[in-house]
C-alpha positions as CSV (number, residue, x, y, z in Angstrom):
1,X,-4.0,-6.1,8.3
2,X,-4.0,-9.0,6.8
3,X,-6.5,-11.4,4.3
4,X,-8.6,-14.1,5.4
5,X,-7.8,-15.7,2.2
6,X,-5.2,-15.5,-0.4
7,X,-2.6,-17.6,-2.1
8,X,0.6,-16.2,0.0
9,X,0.7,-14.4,3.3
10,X,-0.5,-10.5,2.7
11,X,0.2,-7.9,4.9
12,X,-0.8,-4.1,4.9
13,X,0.2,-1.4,6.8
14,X,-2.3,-0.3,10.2
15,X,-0.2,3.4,9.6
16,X,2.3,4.4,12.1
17,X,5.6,2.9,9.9
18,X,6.8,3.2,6.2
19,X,6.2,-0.6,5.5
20,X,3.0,-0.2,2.8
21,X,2.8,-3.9,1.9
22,X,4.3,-7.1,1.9
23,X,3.4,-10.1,0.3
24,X,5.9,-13.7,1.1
25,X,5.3,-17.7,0.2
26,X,7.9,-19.6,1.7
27,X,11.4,-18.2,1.2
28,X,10.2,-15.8,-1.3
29,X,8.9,-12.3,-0.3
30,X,8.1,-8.9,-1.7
31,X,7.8,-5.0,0.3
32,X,7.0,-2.5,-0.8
33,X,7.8,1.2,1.4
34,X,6.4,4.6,1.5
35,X,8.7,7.9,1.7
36,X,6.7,9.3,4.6
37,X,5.3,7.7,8.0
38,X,1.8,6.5,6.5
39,X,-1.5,7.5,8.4
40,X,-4.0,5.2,9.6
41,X,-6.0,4.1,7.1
42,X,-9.9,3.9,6.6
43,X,-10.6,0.0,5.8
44,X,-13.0,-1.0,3.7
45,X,-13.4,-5.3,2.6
46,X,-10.3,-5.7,1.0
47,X,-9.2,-1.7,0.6
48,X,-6.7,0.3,2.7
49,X,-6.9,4.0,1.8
50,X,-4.5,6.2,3.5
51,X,-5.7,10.3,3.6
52,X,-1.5,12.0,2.5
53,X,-3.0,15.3,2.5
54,X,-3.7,18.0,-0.1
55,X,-6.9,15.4,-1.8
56,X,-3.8,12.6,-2.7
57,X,-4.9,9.1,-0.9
58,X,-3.0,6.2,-1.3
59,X,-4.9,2.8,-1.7
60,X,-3.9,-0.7,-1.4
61,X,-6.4,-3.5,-2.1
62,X,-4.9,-7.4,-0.9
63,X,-6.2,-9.8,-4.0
64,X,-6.2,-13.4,-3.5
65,X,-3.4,-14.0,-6.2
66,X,-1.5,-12.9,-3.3
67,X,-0.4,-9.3,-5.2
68,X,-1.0,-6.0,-3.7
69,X,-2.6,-3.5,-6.1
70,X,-2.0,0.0,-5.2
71,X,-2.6,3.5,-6.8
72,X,-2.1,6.9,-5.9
73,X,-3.3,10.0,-5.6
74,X,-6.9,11.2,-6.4
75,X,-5.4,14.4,-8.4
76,X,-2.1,15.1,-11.0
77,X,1.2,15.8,-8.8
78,X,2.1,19.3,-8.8
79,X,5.4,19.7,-11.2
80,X,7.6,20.2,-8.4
81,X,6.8,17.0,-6.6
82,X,6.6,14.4,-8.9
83,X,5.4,10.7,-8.5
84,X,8.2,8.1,-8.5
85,X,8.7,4.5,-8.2
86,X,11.6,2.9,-7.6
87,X,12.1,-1.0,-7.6
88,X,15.9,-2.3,-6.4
């Protein structure tokens, strides 16, 4: 999925991979991944949310300045599973 408009190219996962999001201008580019194979996502405008089970969903919303906002979960993690985000 990608933007009509935005300042770089945008692109959003249609489920089926690990690839969440990528945003690139020129030479410069930024992923970001998921741990797990993602869903298919329900697609609203600008909003990808992905169902991960046990009421978490995963959203990604393209925004024009050309950076992927995303948020997860709708409840806390349990305390054996925590959240974690790792940049390289």
């Amino acid at each position: 999925m990608e933007p009509e408009t935005a300042a770089a190219a945008i692109t959003v996962s249609d489920g089926g991979d690990k690839k969440l999001a990528a945003v690139s201008k020129g030479a410069t580019s930024l992923a970001l991944g998921w741990e797990d194979t993602l869903p298919t996502p329900s697609v609203r405008n600008d909003t990808a949310s992905y169902d991960l089970g046990d009421g978490q969903t995963l959203t990604v919303t393209a925004l024009k300045q050309a950076s992927p906002r995303t948020s997860s979960s709708t409840r806390s993690p349990a305390a054996t599973s925590p959240t974690a985000f790792r940049s390289p």
